[in-house]
PyMOL Python script that loads the backbone (N, CA, C, O; Angstrom):
from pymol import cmd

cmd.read_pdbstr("""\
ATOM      1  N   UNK A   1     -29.659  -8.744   3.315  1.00  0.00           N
ATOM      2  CA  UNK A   1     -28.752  -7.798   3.946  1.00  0.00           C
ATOM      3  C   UNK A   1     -27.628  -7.496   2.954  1.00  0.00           C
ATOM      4  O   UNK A   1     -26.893  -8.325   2.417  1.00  0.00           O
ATOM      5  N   UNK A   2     -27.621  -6.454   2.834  1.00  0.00           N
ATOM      6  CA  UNK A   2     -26.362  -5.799   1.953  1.00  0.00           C
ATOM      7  C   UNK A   2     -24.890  -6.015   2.304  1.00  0.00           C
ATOM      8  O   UNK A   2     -24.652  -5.849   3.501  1.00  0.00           O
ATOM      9  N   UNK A   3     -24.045  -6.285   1.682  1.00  0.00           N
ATOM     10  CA  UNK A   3     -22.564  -6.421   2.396  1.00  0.00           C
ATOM     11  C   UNK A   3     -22.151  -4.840   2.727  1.00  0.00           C
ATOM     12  O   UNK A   3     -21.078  -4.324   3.040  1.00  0.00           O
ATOM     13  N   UNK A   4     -22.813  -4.575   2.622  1.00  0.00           N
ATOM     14  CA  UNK A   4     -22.094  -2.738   3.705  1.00  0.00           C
ATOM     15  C   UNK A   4     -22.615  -3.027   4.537  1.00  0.00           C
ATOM     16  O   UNK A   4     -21.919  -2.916   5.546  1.00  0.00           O
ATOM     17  N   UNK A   5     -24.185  -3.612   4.835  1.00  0.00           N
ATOM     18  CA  UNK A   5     -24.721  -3.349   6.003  1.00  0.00           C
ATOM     19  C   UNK A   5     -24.121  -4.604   7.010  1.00  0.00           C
ATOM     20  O   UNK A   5     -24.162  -4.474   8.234  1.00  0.00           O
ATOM     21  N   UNK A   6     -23.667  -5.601   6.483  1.00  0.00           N
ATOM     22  CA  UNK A   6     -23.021  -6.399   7.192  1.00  0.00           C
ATOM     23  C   UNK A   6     -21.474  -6.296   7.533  1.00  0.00           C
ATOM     24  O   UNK A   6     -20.935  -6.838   8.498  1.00  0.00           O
ATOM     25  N   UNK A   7     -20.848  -5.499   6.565  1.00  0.00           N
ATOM     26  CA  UNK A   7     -19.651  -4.724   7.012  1.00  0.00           C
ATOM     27  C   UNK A   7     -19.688  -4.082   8.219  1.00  0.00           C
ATOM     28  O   UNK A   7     -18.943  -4.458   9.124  1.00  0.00           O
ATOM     29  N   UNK A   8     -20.446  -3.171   8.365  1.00  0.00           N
ATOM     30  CA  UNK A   8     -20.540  -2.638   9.423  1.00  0.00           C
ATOM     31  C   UNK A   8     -21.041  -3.127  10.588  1.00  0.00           C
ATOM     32  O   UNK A   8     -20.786  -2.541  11.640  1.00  0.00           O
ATOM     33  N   UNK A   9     -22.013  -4.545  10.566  1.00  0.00           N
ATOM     34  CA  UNK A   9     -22.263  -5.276  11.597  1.00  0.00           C
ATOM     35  C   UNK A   9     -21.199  -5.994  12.142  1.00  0.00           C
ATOM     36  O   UNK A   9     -21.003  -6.245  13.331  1.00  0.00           O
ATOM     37  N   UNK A  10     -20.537  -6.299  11.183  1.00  0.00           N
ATOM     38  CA  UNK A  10     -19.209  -7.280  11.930  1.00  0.00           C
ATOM     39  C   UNK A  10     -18.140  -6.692  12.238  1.00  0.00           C
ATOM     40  O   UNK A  10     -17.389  -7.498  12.788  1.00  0.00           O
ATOM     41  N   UNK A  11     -17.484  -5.204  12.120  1.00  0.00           N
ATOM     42  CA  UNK A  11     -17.139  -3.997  12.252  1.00  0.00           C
ATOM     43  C   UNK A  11     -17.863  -3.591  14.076  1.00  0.00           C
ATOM     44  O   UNK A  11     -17.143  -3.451  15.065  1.00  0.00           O
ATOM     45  N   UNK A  12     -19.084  -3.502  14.078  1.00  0.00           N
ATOM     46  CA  UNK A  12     -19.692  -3.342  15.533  1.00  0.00           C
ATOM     47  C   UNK A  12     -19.301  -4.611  16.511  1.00  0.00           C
ATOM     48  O   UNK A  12     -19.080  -4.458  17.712  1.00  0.00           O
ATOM     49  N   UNK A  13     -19.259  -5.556  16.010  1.00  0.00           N
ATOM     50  CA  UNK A  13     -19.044  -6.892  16.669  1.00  0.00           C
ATOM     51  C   UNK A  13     -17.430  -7.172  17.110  1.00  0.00           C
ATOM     52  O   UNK A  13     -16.933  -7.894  17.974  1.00  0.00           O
ATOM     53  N   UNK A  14     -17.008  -6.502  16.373  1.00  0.00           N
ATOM     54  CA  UNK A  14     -15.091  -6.888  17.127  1.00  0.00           C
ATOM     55  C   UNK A  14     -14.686  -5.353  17.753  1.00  0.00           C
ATOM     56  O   UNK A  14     -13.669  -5.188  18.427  1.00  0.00           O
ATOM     57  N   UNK A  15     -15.359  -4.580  17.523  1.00  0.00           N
ATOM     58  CA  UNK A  15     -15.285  -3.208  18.200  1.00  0.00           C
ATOM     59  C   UNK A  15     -15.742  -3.322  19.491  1.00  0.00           C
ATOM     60  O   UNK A  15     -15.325  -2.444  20.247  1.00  0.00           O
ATOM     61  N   UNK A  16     -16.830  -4.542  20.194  1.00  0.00           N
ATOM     62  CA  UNK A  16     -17.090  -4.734  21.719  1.00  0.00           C
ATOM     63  C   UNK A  16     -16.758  -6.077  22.166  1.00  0.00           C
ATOM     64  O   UNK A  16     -17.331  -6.663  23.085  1.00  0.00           O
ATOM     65  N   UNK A  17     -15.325  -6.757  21.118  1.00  0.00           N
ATOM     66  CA  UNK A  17     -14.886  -8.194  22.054  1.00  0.00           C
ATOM     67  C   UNK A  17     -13.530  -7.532  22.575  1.00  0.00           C
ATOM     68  O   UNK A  17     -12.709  -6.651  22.324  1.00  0.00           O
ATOM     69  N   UNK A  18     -13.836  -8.508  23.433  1.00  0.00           N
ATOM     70  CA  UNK A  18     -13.250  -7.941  24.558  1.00  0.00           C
ATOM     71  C   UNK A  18     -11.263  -8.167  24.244  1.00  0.00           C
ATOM     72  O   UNK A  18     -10.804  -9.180  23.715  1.00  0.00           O
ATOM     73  N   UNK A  19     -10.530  -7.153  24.649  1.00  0.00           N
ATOM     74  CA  UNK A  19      -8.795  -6.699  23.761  1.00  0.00           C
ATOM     75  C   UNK A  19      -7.983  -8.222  23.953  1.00  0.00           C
ATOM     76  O   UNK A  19      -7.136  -8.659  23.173  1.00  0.00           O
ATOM     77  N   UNK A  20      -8.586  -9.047  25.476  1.00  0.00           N
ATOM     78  CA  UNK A  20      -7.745 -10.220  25.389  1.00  0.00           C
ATOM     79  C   UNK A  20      -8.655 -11.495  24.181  1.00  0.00           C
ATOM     80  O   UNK A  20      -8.067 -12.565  24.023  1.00  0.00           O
ATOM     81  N   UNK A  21      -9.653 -11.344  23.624  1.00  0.00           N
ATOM     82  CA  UNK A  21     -10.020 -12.421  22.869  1.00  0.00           C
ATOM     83  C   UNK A  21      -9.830 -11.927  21.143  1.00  0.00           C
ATOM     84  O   UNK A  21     -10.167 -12.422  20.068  1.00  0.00           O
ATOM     85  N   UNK A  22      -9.148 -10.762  21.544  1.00  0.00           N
ATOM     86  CA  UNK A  22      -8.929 -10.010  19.791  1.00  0.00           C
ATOM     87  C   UNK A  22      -7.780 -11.334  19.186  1.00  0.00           C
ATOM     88  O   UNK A  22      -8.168 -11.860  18.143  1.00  0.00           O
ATOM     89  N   UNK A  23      -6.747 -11.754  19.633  1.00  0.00           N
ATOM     90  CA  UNK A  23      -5.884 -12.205  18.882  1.00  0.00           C
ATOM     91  C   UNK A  23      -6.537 -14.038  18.392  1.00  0.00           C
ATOM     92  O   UNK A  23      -6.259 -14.740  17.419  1.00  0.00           O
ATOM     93  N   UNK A  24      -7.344 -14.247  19.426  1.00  0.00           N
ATOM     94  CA  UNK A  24      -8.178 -15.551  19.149  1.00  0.00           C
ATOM     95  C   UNK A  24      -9.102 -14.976  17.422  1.00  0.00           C
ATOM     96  O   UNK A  24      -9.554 -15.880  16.719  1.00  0.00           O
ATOM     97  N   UNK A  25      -9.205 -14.046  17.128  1.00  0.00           N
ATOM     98  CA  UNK A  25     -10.130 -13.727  16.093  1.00  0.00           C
ATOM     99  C   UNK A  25      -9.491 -13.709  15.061  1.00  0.00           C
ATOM    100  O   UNK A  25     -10.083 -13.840  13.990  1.00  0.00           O
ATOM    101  N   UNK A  26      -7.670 -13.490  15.129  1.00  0.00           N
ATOM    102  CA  UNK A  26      -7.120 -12.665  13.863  1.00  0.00           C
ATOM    103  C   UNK A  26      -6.832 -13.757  13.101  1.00  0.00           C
ATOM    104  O   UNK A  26      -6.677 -13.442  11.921  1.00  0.00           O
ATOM    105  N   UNK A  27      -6.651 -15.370  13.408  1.00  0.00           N
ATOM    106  CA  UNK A  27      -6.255 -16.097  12.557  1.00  0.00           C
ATOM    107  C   UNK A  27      -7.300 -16.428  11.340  1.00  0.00           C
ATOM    108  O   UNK A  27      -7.125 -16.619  10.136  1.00  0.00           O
ATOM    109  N   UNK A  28      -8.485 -16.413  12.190  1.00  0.00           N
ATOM    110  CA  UNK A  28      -9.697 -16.649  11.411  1.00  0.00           C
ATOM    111  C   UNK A  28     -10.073 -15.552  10.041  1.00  0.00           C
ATOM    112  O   UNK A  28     -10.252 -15.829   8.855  1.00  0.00           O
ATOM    113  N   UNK A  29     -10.104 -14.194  10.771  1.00  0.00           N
ATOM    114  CA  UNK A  29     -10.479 -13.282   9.608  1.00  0.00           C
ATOM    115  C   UNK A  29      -8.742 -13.356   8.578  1.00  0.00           C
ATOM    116  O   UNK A  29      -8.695 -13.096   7.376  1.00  0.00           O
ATOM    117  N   UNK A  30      -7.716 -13.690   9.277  1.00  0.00           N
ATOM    118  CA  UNK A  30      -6.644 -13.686   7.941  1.00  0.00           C
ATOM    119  C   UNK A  30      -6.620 -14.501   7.226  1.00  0.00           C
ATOM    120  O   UNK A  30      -6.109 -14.310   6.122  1.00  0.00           O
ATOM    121  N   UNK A  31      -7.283 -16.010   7.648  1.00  0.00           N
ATOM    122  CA  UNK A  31      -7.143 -16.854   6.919  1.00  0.00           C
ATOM    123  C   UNK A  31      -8.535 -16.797   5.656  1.00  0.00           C
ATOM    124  O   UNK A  31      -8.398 -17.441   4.616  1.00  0.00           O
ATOM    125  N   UNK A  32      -9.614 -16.101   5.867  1.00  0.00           N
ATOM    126  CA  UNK A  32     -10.933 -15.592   5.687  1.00  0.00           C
ATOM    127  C   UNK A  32     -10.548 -14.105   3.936  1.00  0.00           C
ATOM    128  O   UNK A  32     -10.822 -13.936   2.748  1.00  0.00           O
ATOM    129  N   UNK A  33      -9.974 -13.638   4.800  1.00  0.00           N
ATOM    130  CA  UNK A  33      -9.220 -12.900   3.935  1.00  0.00           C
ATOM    131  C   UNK A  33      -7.832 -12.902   2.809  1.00  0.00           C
ATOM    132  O   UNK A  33      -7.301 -11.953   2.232  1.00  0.00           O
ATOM    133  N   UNK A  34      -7.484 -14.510   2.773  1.00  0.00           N
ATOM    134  CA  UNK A  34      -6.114 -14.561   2.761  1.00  0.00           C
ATOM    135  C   UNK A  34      -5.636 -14.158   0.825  1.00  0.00           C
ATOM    136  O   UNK A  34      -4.591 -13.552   0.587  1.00  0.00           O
ATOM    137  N   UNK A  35      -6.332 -14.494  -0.015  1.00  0.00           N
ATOM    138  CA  UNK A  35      -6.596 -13.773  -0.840  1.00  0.00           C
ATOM    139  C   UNK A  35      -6.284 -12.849  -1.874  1.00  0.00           C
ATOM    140  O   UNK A  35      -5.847 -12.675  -3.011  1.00  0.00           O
ATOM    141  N   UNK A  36      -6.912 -12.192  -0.491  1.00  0.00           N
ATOM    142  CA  UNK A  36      -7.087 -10.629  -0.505  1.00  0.00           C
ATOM    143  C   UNK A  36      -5.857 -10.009  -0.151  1.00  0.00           C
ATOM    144  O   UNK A  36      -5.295  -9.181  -0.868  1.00  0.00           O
ATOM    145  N   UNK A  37      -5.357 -10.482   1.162  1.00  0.00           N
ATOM    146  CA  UNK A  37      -4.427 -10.132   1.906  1.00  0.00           C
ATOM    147  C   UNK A  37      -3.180  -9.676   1.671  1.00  0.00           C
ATOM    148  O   UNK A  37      -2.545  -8.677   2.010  1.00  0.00           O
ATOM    149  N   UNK A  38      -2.901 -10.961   0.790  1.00  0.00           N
ATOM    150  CA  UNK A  38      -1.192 -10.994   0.414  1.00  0.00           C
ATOM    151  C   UNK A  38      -1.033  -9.942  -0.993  1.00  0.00           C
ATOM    152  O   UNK A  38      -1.745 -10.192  -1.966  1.00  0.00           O
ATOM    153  N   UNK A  39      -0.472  -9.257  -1.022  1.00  0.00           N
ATOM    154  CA  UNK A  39       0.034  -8.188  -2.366  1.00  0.00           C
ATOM    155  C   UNK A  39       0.190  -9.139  -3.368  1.00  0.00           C
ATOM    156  O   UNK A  39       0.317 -10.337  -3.113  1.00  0.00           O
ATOM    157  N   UNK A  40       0.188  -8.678  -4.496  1.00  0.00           N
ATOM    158  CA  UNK A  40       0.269  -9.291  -5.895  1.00  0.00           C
ATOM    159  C   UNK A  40       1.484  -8.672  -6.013  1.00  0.00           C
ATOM    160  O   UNK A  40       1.509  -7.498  -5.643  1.00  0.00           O
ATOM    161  N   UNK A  41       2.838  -9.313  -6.571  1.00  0.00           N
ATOM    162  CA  UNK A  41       3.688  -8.581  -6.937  1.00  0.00           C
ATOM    163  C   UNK A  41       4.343  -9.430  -7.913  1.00  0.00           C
ATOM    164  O   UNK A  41       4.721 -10.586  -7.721  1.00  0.00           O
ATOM    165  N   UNK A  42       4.481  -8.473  -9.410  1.00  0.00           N
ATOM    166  CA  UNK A  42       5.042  -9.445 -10.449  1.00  0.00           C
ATOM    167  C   UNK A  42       6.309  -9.556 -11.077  1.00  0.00           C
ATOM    168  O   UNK A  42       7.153  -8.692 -10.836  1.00  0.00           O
ATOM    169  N   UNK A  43       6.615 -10.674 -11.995  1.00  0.00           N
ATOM    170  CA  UNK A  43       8.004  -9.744 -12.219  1.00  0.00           C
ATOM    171  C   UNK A  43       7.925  -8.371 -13.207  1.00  0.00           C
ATOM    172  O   UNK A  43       6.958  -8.036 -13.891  1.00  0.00           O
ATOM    173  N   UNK A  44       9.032  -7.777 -13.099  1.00  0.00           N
ATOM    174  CA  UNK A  44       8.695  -6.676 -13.779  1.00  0.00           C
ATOM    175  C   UNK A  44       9.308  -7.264 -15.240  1.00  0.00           C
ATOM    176  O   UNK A  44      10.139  -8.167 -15.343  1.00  0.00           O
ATOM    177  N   UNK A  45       8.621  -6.446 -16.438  1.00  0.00           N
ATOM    178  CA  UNK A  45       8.824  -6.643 -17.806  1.00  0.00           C
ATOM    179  C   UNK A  45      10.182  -6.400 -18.140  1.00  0.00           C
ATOM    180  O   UNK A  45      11.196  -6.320 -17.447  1.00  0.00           O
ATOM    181  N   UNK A  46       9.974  -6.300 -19.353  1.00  0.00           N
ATOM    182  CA  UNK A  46      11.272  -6.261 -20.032  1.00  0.00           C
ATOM    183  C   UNK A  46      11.320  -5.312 -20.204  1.00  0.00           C
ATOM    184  O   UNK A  46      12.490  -4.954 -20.070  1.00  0.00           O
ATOM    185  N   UNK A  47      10.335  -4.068 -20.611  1.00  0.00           N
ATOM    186  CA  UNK A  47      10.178  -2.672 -20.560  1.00  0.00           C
ATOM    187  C   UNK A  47      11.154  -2.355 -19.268  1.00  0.00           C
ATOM    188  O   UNK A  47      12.376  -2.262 -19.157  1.00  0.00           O
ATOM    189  N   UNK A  48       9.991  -2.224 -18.288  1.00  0.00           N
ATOM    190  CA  UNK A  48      10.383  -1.670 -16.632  1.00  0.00           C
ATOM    191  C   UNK A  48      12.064  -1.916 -16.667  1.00  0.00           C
ATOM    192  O   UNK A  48      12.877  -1.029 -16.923  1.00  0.00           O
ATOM    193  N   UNK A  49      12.355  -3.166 -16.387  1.00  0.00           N
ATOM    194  CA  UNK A  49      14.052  -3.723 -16.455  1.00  0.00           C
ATOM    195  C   UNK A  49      14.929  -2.018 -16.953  1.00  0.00           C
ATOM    196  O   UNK A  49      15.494  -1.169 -16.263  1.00  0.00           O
ATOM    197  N   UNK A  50      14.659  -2.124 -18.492  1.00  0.00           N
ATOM    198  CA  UNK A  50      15.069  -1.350 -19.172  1.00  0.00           C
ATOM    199  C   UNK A  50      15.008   0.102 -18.537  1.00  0.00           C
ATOM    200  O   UNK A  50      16.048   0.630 -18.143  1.00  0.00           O
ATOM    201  N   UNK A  51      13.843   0.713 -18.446  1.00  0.00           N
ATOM    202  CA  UNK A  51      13.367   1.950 -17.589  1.00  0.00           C
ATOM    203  C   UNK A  51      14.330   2.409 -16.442  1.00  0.00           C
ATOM    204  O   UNK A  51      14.981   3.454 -16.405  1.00  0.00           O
ATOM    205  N   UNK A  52      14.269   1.153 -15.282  1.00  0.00           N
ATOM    206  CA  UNK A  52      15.404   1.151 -14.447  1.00  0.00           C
ATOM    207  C   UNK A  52      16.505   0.814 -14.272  1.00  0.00           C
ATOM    208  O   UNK A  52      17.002   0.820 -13.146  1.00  0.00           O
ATOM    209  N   UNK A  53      17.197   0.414 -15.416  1.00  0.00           N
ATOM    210  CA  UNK A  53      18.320   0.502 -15.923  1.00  0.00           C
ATOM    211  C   UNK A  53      18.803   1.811 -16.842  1.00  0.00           C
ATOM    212  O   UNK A  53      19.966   2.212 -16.793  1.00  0.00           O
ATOM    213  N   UNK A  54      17.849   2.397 -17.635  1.00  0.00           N
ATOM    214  CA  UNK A  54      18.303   3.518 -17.579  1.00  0.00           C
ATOM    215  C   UNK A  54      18.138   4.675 -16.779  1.00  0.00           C
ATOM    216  O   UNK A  54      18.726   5.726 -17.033  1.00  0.00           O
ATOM    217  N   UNK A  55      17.251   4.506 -15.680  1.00  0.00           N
ATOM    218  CA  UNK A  55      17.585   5.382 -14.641  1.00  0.00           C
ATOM    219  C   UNK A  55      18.590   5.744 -13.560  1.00  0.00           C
ATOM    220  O   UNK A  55      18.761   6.846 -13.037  1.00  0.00           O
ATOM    221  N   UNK A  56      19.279   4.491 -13.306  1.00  0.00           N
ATOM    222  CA  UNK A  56      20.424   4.404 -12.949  1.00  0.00           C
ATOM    223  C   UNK A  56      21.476   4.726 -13.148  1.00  0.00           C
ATOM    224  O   UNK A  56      22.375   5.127 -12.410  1.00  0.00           O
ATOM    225  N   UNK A  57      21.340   4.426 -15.004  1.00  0.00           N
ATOM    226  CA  UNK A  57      22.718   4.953 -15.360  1.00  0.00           C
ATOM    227  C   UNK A  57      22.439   6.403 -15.341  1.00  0.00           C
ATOM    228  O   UNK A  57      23.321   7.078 -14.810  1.00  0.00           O
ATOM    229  N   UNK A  58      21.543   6.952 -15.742  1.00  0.00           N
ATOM    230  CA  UNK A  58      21.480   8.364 -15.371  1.00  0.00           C
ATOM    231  C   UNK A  58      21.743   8.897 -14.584  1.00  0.00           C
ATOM    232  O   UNK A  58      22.347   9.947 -14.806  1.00  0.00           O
ATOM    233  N   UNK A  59      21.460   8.510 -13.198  1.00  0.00           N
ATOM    234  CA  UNK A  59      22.010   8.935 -11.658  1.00  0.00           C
ATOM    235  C   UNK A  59      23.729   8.567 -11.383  1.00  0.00           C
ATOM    236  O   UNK A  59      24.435   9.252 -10.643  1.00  0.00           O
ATOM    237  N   UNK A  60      24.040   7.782 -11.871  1.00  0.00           N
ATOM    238  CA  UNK A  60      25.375   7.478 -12.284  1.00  0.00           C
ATOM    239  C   UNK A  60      26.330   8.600 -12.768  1.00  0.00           C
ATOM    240  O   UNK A  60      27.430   8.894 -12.301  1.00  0.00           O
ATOM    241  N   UNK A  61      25.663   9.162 -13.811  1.00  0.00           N
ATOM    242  CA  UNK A  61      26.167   9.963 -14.840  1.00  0.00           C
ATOM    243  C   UNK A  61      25.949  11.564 -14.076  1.00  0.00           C
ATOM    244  O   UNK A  61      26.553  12.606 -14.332  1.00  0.00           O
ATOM    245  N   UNK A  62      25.082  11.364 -13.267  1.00  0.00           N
ATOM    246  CA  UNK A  62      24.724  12.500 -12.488  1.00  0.00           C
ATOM    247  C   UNK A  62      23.708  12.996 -11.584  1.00  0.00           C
ATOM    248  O   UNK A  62      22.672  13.647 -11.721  1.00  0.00           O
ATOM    249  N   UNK A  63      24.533  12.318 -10.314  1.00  0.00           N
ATOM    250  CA  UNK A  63      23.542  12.306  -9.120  1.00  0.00           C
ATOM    251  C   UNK A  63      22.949  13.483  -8.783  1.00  0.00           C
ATOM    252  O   UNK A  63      22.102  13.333  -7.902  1.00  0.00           O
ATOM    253  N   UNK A  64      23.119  14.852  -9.254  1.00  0.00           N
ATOM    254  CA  UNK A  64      22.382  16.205  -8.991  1.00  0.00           C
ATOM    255  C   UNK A  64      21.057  15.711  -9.919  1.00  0.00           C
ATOM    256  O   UNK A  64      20.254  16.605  -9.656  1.00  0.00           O
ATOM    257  N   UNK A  65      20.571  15.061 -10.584  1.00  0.00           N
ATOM    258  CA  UNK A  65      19.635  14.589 -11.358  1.00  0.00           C
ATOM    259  C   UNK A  65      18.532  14.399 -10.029  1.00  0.00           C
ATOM    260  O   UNK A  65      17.615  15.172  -9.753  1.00  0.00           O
ATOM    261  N   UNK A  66      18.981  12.893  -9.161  1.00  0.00           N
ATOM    262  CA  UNK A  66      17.804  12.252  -8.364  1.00  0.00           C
ATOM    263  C   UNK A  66      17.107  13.516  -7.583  1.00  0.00           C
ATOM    264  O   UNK A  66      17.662  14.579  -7.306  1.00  0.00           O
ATOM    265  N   UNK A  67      15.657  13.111  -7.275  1.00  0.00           N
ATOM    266  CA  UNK A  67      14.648  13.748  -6.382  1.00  0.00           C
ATOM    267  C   UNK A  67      14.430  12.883  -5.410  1.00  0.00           C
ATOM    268  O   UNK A  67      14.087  11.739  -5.707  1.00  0.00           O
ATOM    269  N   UNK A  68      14.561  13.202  -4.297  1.00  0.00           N
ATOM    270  CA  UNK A  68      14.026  12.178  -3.332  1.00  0.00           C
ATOM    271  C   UNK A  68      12.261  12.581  -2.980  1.00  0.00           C
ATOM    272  O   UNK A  68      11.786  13.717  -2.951  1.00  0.00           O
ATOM    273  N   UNK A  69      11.657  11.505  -2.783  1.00  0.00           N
ATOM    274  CA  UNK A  69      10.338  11.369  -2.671  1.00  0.00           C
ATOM    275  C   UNK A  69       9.767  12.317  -1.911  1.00  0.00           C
ATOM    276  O   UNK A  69       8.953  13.009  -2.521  1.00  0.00           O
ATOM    277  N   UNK A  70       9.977  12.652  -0.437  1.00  0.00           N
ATOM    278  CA  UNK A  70       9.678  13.695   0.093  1.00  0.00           C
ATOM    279  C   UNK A  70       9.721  14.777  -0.921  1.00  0.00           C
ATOM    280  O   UNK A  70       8.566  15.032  -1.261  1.00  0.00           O
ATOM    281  N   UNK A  71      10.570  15.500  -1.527  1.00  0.00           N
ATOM    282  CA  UNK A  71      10.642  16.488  -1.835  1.00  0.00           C
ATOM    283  C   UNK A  71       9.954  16.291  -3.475  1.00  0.00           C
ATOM    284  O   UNK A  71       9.686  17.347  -4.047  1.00  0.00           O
ATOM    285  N   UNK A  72       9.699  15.127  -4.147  1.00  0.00           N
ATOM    286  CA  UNK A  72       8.888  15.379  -4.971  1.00  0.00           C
ATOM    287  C   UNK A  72       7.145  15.123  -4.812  1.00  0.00           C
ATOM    288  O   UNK A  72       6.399  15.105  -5.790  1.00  0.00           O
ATOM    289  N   UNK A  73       6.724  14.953  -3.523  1.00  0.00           N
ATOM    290  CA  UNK A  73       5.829  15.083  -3.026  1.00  0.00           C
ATOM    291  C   UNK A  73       5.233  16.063  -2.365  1.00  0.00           C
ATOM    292  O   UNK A  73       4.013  16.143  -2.224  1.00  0.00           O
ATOM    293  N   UNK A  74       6.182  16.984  -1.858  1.00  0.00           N
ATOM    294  CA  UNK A  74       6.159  18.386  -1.690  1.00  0.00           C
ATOM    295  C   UNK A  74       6.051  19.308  -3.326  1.00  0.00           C
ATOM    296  O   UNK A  74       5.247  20.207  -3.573  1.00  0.00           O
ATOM    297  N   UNK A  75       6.734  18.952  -3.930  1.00  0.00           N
ATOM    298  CA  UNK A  75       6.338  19.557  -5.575  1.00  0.00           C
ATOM    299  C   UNK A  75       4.994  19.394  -5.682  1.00  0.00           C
ATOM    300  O   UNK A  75       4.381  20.450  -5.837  1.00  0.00           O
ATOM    301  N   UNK A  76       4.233  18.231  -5.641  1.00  0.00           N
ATOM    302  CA  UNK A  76       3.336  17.937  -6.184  1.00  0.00           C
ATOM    303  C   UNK A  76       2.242  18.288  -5.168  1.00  0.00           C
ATOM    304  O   UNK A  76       1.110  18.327  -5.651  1.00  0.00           O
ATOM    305  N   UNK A  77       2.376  18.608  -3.581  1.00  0.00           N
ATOM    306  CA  UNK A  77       1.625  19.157  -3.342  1.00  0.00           C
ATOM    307  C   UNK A  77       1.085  20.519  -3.260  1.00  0.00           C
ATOM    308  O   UNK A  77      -0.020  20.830  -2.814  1.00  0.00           O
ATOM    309  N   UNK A  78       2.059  21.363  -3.778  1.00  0.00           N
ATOM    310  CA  UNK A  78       2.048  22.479  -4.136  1.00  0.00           C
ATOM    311  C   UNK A  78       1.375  22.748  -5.005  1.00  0.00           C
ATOM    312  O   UNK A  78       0.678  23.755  -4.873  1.00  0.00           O
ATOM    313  N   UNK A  79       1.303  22.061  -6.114  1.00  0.00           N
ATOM    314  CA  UNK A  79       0.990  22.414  -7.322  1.00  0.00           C
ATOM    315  C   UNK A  79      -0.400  21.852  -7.375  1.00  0.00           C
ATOM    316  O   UNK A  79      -1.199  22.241  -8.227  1.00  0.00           O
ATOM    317  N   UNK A  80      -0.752  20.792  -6.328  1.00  0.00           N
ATOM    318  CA  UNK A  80      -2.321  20.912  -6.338  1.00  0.00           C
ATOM    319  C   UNK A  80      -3.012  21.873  -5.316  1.00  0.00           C
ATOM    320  O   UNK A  80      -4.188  21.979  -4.967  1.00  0.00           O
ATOM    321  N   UNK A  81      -2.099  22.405  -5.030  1.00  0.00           N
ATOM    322  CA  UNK A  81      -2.427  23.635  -4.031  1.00  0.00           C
ATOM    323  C   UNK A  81      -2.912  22.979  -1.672  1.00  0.00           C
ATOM    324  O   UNK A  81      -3.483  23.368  -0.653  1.00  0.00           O
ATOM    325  N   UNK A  82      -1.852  21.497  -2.417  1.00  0.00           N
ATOM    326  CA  UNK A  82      -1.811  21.032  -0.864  1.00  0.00           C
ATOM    327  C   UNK A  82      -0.533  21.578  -0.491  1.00  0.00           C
ATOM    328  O   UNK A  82       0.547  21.587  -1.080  1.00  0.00           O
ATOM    329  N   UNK A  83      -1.035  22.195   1.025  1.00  0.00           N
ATOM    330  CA  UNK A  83       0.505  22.602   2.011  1.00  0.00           C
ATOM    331  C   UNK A  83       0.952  23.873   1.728  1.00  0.00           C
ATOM    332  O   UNK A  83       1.958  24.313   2.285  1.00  0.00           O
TER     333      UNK A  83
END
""", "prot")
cmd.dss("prot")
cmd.show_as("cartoon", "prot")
cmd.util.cbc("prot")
cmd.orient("prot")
């Protein structure tokens, strides 16, 4: 059996237990998954440091500079011709 095809078997299998025995299941698949689960997050380099340190001072020097995310996500969906 292929792990897709068993993905999707065990995928069918918590899709018909029943909503009060769901939380009896979650310790098992997190601990099953645990891994996987938790984000990797590192320190950042000595580069990066630098990067965002001079981005700061830049916004410092002149806050008409920053883009806030929304609106540079709206740039960028434009320009792939999303929205």
């Amino acid at each position: 059996m292929t792990a897709t095809v068993l993905r999707k078997e065990i995928h069918g299998i918590i899709d018909i237990i029943p909503d009060d025995s769901l939380s009896a299941l979650r310790p098992l698949l997190t601990h099953l998954a645990d891994d996987y689960w938790k984000p990797v997050i590192e320190p950042a380099s000595p580069e990066e440091i630098a990067m965002c340190d001079e981005r700061m001072q830049e916004y410092e020097r002149d806050p008409s500079c920053f883009v806030s995310l929304k609106s540079r996500r709206e740039r960028l969906g434009k320009r792939a011709g999303i929205g």
